[in-house]
C-alpha positions in Angstrom: -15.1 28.0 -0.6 -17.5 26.5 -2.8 -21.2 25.5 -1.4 -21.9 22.6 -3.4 -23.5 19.2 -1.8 -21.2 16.3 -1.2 -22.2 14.0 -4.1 -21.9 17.5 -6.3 -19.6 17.2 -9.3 -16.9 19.8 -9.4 -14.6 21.0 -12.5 -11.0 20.2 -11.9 -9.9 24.0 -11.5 -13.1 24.3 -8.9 -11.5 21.5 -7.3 -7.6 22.8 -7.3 -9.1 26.2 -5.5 -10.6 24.3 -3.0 -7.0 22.2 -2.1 -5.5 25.5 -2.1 -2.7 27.6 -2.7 0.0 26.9 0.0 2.7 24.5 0.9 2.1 22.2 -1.7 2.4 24.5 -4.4 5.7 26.2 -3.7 7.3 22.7 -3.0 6.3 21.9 -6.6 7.5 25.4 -7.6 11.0 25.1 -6.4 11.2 21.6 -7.7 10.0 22.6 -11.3 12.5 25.4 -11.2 15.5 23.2 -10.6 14.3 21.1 -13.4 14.6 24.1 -16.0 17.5 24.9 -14.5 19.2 21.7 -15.5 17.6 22.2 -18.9 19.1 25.7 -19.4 22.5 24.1 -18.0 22.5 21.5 -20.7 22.4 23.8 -23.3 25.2 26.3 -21.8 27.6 23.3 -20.7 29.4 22.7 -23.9 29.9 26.8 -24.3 31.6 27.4 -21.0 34.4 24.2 -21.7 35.0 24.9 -25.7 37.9 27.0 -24.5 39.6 24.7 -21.8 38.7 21.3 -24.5 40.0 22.9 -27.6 43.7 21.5 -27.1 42.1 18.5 -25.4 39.8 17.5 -28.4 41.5 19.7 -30.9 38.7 21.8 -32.1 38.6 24.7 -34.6 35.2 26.9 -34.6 33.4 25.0 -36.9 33.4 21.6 -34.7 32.9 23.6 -31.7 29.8 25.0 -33.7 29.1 21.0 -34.4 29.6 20.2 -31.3 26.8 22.4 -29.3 24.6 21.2 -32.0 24.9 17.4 -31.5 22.8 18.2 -28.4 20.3 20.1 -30.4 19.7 17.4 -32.9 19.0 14.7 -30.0 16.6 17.0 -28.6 14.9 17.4 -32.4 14.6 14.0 -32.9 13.7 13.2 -29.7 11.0 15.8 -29.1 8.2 14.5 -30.4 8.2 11.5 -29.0 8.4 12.8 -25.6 5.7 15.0 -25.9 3.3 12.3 -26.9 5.1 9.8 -24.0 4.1 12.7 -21.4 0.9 13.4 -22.9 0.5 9.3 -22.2 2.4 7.8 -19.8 2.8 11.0 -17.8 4.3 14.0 -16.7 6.5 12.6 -13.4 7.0 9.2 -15.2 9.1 10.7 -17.9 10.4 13.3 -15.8 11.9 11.0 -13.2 13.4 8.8 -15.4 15.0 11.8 -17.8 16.5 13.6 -15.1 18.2 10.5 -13.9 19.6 9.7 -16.9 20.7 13.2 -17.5 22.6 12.8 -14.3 24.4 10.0 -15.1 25.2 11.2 -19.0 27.5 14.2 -17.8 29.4 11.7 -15.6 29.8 9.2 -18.5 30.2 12.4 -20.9 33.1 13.7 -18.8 35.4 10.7 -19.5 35.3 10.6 -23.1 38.8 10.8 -24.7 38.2 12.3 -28.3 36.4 14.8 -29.9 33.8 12.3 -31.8 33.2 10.0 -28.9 32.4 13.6 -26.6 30.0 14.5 -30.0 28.4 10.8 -30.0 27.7 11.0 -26.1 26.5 14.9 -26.5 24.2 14.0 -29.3 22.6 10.5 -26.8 22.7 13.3 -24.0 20.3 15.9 -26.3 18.2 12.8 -26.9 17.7 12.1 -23.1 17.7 16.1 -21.7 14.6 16.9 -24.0 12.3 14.2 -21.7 12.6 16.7 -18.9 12.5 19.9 -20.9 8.9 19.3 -23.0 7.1 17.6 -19.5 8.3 20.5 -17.3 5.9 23.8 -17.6 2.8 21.8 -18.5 3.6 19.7 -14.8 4.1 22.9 -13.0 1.0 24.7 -14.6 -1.3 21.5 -13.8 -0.6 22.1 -10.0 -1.5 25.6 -10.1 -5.3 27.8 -11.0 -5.8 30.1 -13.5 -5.0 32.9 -10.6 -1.8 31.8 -9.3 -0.2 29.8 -12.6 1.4 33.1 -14.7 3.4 33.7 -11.4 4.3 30.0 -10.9 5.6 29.9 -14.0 7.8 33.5 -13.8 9.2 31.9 -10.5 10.5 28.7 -12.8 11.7 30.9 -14.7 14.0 33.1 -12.2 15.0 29.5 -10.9 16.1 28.2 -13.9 18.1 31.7 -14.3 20.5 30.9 -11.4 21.9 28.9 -14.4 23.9 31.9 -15.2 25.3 31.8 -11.6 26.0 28.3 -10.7 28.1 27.7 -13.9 30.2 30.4 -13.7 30.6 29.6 -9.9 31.6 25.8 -10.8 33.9 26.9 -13.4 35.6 29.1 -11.0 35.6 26.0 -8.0 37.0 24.0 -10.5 39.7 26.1 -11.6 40.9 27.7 -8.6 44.5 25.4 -9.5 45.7 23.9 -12.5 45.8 19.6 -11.7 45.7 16.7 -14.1 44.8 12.8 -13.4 46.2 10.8 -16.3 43.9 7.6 -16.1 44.4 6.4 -19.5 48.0 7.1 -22.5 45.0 8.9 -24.2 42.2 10.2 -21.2 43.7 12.8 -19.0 41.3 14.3 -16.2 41.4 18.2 -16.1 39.2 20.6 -14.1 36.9 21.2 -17.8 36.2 17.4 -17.4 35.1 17.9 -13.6 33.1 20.7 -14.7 31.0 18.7 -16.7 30.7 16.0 -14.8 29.0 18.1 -11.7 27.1 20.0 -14.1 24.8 17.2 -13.4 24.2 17.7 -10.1 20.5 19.6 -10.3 19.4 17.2 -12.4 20.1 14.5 -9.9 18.7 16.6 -7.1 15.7 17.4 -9.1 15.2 13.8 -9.7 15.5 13.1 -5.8 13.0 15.8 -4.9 10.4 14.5 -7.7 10.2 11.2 -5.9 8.0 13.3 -2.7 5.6 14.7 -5.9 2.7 13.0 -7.4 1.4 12.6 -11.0 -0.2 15.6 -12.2 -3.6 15.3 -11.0 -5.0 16.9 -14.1 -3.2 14.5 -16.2 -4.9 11.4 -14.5 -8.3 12.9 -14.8 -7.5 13.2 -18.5 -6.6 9.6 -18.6 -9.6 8.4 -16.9 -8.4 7.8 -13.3 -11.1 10.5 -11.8 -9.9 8.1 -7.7 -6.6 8.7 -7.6 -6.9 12.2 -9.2 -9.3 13.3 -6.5 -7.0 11.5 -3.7 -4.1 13.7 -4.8 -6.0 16.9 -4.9 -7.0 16.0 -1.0 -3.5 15.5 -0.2 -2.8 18.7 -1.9 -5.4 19.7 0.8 -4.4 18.6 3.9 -0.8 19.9 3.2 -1.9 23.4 2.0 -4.3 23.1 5.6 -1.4 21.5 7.5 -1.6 24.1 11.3 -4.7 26.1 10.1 -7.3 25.9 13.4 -10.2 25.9 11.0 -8.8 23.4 8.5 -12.3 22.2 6.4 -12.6 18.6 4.9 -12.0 18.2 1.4 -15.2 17.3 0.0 -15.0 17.0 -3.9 -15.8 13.0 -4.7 -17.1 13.6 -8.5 -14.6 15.8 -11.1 -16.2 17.0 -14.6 -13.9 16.0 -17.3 -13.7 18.7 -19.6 -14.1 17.4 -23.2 -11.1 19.2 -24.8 -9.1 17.7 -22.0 -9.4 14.1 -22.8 -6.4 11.9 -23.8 -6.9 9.7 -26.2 -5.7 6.1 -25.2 -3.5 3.9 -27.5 -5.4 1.1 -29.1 -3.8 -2.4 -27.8 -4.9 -3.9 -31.0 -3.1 -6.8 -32.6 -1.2 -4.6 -35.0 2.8 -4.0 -35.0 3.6 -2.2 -31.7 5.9 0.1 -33.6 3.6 1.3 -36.0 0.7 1.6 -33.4 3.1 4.0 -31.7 4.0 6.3 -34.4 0.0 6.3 -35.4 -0.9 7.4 -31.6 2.1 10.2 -31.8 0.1 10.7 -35.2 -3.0 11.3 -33.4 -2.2 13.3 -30.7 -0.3 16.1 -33.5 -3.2 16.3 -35.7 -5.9 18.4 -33.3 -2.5 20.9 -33.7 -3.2 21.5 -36.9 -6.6 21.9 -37.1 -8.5 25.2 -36.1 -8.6 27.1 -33.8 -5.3 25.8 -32.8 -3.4 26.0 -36.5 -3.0 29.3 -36.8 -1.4 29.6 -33.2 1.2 26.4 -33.3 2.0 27.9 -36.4 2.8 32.0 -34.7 4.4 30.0 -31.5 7.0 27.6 -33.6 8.2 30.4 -35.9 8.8 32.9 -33.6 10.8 30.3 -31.2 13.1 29.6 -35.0 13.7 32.8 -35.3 14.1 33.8 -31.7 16.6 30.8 -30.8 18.1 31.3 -33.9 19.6 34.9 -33.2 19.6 34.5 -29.6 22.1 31.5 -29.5 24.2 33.2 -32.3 25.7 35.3 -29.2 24.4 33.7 -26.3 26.3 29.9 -26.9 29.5 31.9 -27.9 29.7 34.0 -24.6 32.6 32.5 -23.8 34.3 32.0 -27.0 33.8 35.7 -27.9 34.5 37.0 -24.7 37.4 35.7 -24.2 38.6 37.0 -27.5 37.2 40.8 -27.0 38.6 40.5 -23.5 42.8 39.1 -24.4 42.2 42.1 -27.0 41.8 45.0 -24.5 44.3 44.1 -22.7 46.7 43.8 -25.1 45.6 46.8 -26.9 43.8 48.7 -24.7 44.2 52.0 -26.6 42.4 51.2 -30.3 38.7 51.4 -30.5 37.8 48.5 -32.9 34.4 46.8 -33.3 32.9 43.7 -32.4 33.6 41.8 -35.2 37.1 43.1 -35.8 37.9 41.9 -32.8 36.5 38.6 -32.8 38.0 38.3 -36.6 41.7 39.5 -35.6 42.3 36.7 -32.8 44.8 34.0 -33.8 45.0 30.6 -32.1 48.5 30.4 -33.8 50.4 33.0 -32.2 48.9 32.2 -28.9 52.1 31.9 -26.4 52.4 28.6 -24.1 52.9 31.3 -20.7 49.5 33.0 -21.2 46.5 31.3 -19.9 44.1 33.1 -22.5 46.3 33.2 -25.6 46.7 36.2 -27.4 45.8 38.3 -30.2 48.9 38.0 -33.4 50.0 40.8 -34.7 49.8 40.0 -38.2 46.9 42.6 -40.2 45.8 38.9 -41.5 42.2 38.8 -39.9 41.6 35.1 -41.0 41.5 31.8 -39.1 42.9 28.4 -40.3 40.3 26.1 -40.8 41.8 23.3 -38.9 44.7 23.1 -36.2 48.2 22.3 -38.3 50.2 20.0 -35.1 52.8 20.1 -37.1 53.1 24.1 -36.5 51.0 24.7 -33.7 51.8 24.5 -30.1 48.4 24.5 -28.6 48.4 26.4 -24.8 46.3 25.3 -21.8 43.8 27.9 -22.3 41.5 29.3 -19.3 38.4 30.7 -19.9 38.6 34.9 -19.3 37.3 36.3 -15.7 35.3 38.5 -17.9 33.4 35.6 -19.0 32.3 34.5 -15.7 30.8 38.3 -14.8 29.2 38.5 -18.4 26.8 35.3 -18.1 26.4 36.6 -13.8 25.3 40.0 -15.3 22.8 39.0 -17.8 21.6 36.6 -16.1 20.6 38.8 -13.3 19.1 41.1 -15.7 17.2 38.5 -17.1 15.8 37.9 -14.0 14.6 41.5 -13.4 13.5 41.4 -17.1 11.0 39.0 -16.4 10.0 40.4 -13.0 9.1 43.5 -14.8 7.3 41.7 -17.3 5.5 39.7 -15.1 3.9 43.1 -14.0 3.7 44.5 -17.0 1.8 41.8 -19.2 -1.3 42.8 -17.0 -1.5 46.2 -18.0 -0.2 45.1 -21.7 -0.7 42.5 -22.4 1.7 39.8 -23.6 1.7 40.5 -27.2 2.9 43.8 -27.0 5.3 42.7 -24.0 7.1 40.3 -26.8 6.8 42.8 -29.7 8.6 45.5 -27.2 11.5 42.7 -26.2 11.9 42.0 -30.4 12.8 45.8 -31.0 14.9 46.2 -28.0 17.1 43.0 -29.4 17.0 44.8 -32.7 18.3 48.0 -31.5 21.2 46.1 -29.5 22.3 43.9 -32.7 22.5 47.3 -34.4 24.4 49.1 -32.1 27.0 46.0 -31.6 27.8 46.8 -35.9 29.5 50.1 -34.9 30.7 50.3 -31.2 34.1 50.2 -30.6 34.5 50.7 -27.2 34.8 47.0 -25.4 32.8 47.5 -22.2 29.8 48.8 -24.8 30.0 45.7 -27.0 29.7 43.7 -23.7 26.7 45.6 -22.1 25.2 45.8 -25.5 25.6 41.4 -25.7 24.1 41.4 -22.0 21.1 43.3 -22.9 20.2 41.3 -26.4 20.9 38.5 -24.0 18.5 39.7 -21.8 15.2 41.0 -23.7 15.6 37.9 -26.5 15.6 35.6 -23.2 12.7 37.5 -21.7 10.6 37.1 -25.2 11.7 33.4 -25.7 10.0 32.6 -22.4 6.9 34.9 -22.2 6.3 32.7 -26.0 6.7 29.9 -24.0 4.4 30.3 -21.6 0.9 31.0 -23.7 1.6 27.3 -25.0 0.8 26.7 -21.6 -2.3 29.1 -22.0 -3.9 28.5 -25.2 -3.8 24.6 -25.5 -5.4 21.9 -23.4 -4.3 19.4 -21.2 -4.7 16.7 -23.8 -2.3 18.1 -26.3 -0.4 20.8 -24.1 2.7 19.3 -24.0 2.3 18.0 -27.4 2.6 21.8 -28.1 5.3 22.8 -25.8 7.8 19.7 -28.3 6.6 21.5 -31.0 7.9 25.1 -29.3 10.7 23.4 -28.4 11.7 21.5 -31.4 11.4 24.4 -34.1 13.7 26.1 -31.0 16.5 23.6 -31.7 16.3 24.1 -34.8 16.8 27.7 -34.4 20.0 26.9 -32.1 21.2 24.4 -34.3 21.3 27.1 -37.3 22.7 28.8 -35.4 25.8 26.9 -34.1 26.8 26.1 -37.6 26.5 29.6 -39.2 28.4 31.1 -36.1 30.5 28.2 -36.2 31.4 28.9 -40.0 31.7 32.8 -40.2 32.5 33.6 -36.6 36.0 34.1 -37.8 36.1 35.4 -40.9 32.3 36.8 -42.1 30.9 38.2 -38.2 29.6 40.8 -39.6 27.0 38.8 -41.5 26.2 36.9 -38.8 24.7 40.4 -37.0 23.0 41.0 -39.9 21.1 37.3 -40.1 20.6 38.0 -36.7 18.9 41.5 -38.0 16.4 39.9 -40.4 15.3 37.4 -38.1 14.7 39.8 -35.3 12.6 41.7 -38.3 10.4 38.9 -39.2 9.6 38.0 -35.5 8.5 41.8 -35.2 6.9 41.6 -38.1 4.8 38.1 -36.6 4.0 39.9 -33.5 
């Protein structure tokens, strides 16, 4: 406890010690956990019904490719301006009012009767997910000191990880029977629809639960309201104190406001709104590119690329490519073939009406028709594969002890070598998937890239919350997360256009990306 005289002036993280660490902080945890959790569920909602919608919609690889991206490009186009809204307006202000709407864009989403209107609404949905993706960490961190924020953060993390349970879980809930609602000649209900639609839920919840949380006190000292600031950070107080016998009054009335931590405030001058807007997003990028923070936006954005970029060219086709190495065992449990053999040999056209996976043909022709033909094909109701379901449960779990262990270990390393270990343990995976042929190898070998490109993704994610300041933190964090989608954009549409014919180059893109990020580190 500090010693200071009442009409002392304390710095904001002098002040946060002296609320404490309690109560207040792991309410704000779990909440800020949910909230990446409906981000991570956004961008693995569209994988798990590609297989179930592809009769539905009538998809080939390529639009299912287009069709993951559509998100993607929302969030791109999107990003900026949300970081400079939450750098503005607020953390909790946009974050309320994202997560709501994220809610109520899978239920809309879900009732959309063709494959463009589904990619119209997924590319509004991207636009609207991406105001509760960029806020998120830098909310979280601003509750939390120096001490306690590097284990806030991890526990998001795991949080947001139970992604890999709860959609798997749903999609089995869902699918326990096969039902149908025809509402509309063309809009027919099925249990992929229902899955999407309740893939909203922890975004509603998390929206719910944000109304009990304040603004991020740091944020309003930033902005200049020092009263209300201070008037959170003593409720943070007395509900960290809440039962303690020797519960001490809060006694900070005067915050220091750091220099680097000031927002600057958008001119209300007589000028066209619009422009003034894009000027003050204008102003609030430019300290990024100036030193000493150049050099580092610069690292953090091309190592997300490259990162997002080979992680999502296995990790959005989990259930495509599963399903596909998964019908092959079975059917020819005997032959050792590789990864890409077995993805390339799959034929949608000789998949048989009485099999709720489809099957591999048995034509030596390895190559996919570009489109559906109707007039030859008789498309089944297709299920996504069990093995699916354990595959995402698996590595997510080891995702989770990944970044327990790193947690631990980025004390004693430190967390550049932490990332630069994770990059050559992706590499060596990606290599080994080139040659194996044994099927329950290529899928441990996808669960472990899975899980050491996750674990580097997110320890790159947090030093954004490290190395920049309050003022332009989440400024930052769009930045991270834009050049990110336009890693998983990439790609979508280079797995989307060689999955089924060129997989083999796709490893090796995957190869010289991993290369270059170990080379940046």
């Amino acid at each position: 406890m500090y010693s200071k005289s009442n009409d002392a002036s304390y710095t904001f993280e002098e002040a946060l010690q002296i609320a404490g660490q309690g109560k207040f902080q792991r309410k704000v945890t779990l909440v800020g956990g949910l909230i990446a959790m409906a981000s991570f569920i956004s961008v693995g909602t569209v994988s798990f019904i590609m297989t179930a919608a592809q009769c539905d919609l009538r998809m080939d690889s390529i639009q299912k490719g287009t069709l993951i991206s559509a998100g993607f490009i929302g969030m791109i186009l999107s990003c900026h301006m949300w970081g400079f809204l939450s750098d503005t307006k607020g953390r909790r202000f946009i974050l309320l009012r994202c997560l709501t709407m994220d809610g109520i864009m899978y239920i809309l989403s879900s009732f959309m009767p063709s494959y463009k209107l589904l990619l119209i609404m997924r590319f509004i949905h991207g636009f609207v997910i991406c105001g509760s993706i960029v806020p998120c960490y830098p909310y979280i961190g601003e509750f939390h000191t120096n001490q306690y924020r590097s284990k806030a953060l991890l526990i998001v993390s795991l949080i947001a990880c139970m992604s890999n349970f709860y959609q798997p879980g749903l999609s089995i809930l869902v699918n326990l029977s096969p039902w149908r609602i025809e509402l509309l000649p063309s809009l027919v209900y099925k249990p992929w629809r229902l899955f999407y639609a309740l893939s909203g839920i922890p975004s509603l919840i998390s929206a719910a639960l944000l109304f009990t949380l304040p603004e991020s006190p740091m944020f309003l000292l930033a902005n200049g309201d020092q009263q209300t600031a201070i008037k959170i950070l003593s409720n943070i107080h007395n509900i960290n104190s809440s039962g303690n016998k020797n519960k001490q009054e809060f006694l900070v009335k005067n915050l220091i406001i750091e220099g680097n931590s000031v927002v600057n405030k958008v001119n209300n001058s007589n000028k066209n709104k619009t422009s003034m807007f894009f000027h003050s997003i204008w102003e609030q990028t430019v300290p990024l590119t100036r030193k000493p923070y150049r050099l580092k936006i610069i690292l953090i954005t091309s190592l997300q690329f490259l990162l997002f970029l080979s992680n999502n060219c296995i990790f959005l086709w989990v259930p495509e490519t599963i399903n596909r190495i998964g019908i092959y065992h079975r059917d020819q449990d005997a032959k050792s073939i590789t990864f890409c053999e077995i993805v390339q040999t799959f034929d949608y056209k000789n998949t048989s009406t009485d099999d709720n996976f489809g099957r591999f043909g048995n034509s030596t022709n390895t190559s996919l028709p570009s489109r559906y033909d109707e007039a030859a094909t008789i498309c089944s109701e297709e299920k996504i594969n069990s093995a699916v379901y354990w595959t995402v449960s698996v590595s997510g779990s080891m995702i989770m002890i990944c970044l327990v262990m790193i947690h631990f270990a980025a004390r004693m390393m430190g967390k550049k070598l932490i990332v630069g270990t994770t990059i050559f343990c992706a590499l060596i995976s990606i290599s080994l998937l080139l040659f194996t042929g044994n099927p329950y190898l290529i899928i441990s070998e996808m669960c472990f890239f899975m899980m050491v490109s996750a674990a580097a993704t997110q320890v790159v994610l947090y030093t954004v919350v490290d190395l920049f300041p309050t003022k332009i933190r989440s400024m930052a964090v769009c930045l991270a997360i834009m050049c990110s989608r336009f890693g998983s954009i990439t790609s979508n549409q280079v797995s989307g256009a060689l999955i089924d014919n060129y997989c083999s180059s796709i490893l090796i893109i995957m190869l010289a990306c991993l290369s270059v990020c170990l080379v940046i580190t």
